[in-house]
N, C-alpha and C positions, 0 to 999 in steps of 0.2 A: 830228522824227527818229522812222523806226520800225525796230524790233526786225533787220527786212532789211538797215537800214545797216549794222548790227555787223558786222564780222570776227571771225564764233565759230571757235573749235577742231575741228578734226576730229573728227566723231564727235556734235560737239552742239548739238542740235535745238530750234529753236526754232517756237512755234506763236504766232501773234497774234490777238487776239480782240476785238469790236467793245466789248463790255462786260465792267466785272466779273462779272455775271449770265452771259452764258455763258463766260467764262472759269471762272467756280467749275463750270460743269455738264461744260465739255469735261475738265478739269481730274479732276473725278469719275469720270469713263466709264473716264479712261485707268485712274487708281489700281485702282477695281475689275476692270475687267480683266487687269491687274498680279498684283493677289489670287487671281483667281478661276485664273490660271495656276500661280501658287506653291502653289493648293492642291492644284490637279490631280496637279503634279508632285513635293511632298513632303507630302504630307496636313494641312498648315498655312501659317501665312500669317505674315508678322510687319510692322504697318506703326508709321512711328517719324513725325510729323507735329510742326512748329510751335507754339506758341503764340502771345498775341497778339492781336486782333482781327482782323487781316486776312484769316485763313482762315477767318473766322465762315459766310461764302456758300458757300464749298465745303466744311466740314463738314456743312452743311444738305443740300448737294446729293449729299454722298457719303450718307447716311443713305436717301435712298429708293434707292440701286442694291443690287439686285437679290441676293446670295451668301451662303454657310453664314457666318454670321460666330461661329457656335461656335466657328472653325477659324482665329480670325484671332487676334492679341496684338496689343494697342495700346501704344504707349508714346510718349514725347515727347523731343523732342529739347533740350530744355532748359526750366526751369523757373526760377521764382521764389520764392526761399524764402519760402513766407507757408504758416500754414494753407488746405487745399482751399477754407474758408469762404470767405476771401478776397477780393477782385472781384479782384486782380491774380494772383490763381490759374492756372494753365494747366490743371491737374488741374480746378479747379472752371468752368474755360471746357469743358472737355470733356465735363465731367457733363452740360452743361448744351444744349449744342448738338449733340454728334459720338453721346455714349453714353448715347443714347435710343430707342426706338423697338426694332426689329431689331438694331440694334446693339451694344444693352445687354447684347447675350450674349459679346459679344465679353469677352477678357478685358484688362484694363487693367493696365499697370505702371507707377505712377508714380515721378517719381524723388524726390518731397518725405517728409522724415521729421523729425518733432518733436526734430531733436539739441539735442547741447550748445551746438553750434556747426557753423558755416556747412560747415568741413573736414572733421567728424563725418559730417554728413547728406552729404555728399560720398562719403565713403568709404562708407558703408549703401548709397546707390544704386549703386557702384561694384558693391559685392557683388550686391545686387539683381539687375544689366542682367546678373550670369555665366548667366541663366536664360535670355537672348536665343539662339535657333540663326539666327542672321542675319538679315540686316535684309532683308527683300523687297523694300519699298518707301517712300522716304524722301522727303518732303515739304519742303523747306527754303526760309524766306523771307530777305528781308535788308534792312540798314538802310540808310540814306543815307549812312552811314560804312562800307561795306563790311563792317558785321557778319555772321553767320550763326549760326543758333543764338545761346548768350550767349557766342562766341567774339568777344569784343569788342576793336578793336583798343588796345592800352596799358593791358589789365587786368594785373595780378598771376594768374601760374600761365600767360598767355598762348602764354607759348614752349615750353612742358611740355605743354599742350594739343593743341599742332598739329604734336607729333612726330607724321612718318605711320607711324611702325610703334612709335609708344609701346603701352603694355600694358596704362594704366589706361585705364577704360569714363569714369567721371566727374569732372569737376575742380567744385572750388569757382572764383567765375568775380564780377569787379564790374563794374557794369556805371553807366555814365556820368546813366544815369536812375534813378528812383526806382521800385522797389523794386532797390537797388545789389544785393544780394547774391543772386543767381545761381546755378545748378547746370548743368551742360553736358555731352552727351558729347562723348566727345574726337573728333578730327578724324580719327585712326585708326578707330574704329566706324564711325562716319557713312559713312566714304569704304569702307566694305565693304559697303554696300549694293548689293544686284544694279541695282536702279535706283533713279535720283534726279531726282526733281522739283525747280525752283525757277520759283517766284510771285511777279511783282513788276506792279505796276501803277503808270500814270503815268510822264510825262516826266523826273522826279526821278532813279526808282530806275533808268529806263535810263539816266539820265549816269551814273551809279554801277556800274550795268553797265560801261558802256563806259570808264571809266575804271579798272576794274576789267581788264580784259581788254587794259587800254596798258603794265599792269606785272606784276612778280615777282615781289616781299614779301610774300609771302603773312601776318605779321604786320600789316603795315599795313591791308590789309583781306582779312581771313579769309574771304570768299566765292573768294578765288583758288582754295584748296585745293580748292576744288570745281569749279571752271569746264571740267571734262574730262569726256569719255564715262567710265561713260553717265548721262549727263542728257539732260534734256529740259525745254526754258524757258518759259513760261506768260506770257506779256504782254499788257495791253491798254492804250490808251492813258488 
């Protein structure tokens, strides 16, 4: 099966790519072009990307393109409560591959904070993301469960999460793997993004697409909320 067989939605776009390797490089061009628009147009940038391993090649590959990235704010679309030290860090996968080199200027928001508790560091990032002036450009990957971000489906706070016009930026979020405890924006931020990317490689995550795209629950797998212009879908096999 490829990406062509799908019945997407009006509006949105998919690209297919022979490899991971240039799917993280086409993948790159678009976002920094994305950027290098937003900056033109409002003298800054705001991009909100993944965690994870799987965007490890196209962090690598957005880091040599080209733009003021003075002008840019990083921040992530969901996190795992651990210290940045971490390995299962998203903030410390970021240091480490995205906010190196040219990039390092960029400025970074992460949403991890040493709380009392999971609800606490919840609410601190809530407060935190009030400094976002919207989201430019949104990177989102997803699981074999029709996860997105750590909007996990049969988490607690799940349905309070995925109001589209809830109020709160970040929920506490658990998540079916280890490290369970989770921090997420909600489905309302995400989905104001001007545009939106989703990255999924292998035969796997397109059944999950496509069964994804056969229903309406958007609880059951949280990638629905998303499956609307404007996206743009990144596949290889």
């Amino acid at each position: 099966m490829a990406i062509s067989d799908l019945q997407l939605p009006a509006g949105v776009r998919a690209h297919e790519f022979r490899s991971s390797t240039l799917l993280a490089a086409g993948q790159a061009l678009k976002v920094a072009e994305q950027l290098r628009e937003a900056i033109v147009a409002r003298g800054q940038a705001t991009l909100v990307v993944s965690g994870g391993r799987s965007p490890v090649a196209f962090f690598q590959a957005l880091v040599k393109q080209e733009l003021d990235w003075s002008k840019v704010l990083i921040s992530l679309a969901d996190e795992r409560w651990v210290p940045v030290e971490h390995a299962d860090s998203n903030a410390g996968l970021l240091k480490q591959h995205l906010l190196v080199g040219p990039v390092a200027k960029a400025r970074f928001l992460g949403l991890y904070s040493a709380a009392a508790s999971l609800e606490e560091a919840a609410q601190q990032a809530d407060e935190a993301l009030a400094q976002l002036r919207g989201i430019d450009v949104l990177v989102l990957g997803m699981g074999d469960d029709g996860h997105t971000a750590s909007l996990f489906p049969g988490s607690p706070n799940l349905a309070e999460a995925l109001e589209p016009a809830g109020s709160r930026r970040c929920w506490p979020m658990l998540a079916p793997t280890v490290p369970r405890q989770r921090l997420s924006m909600s489905r309302a931020l995400l989905a104001s993004a001007r545009s939106s990317l989703l990255s999924i490689s292998g035969q796997s995550k397109l059944a999950t697409l496509s069964t994804a795209l056969a229903g309406d629950v958007v609880a059951d797998m949280p990638i629905r909320a998303f499956l609307q212009t404007p996206l743009e879908i990144y596949w290889c096999p």
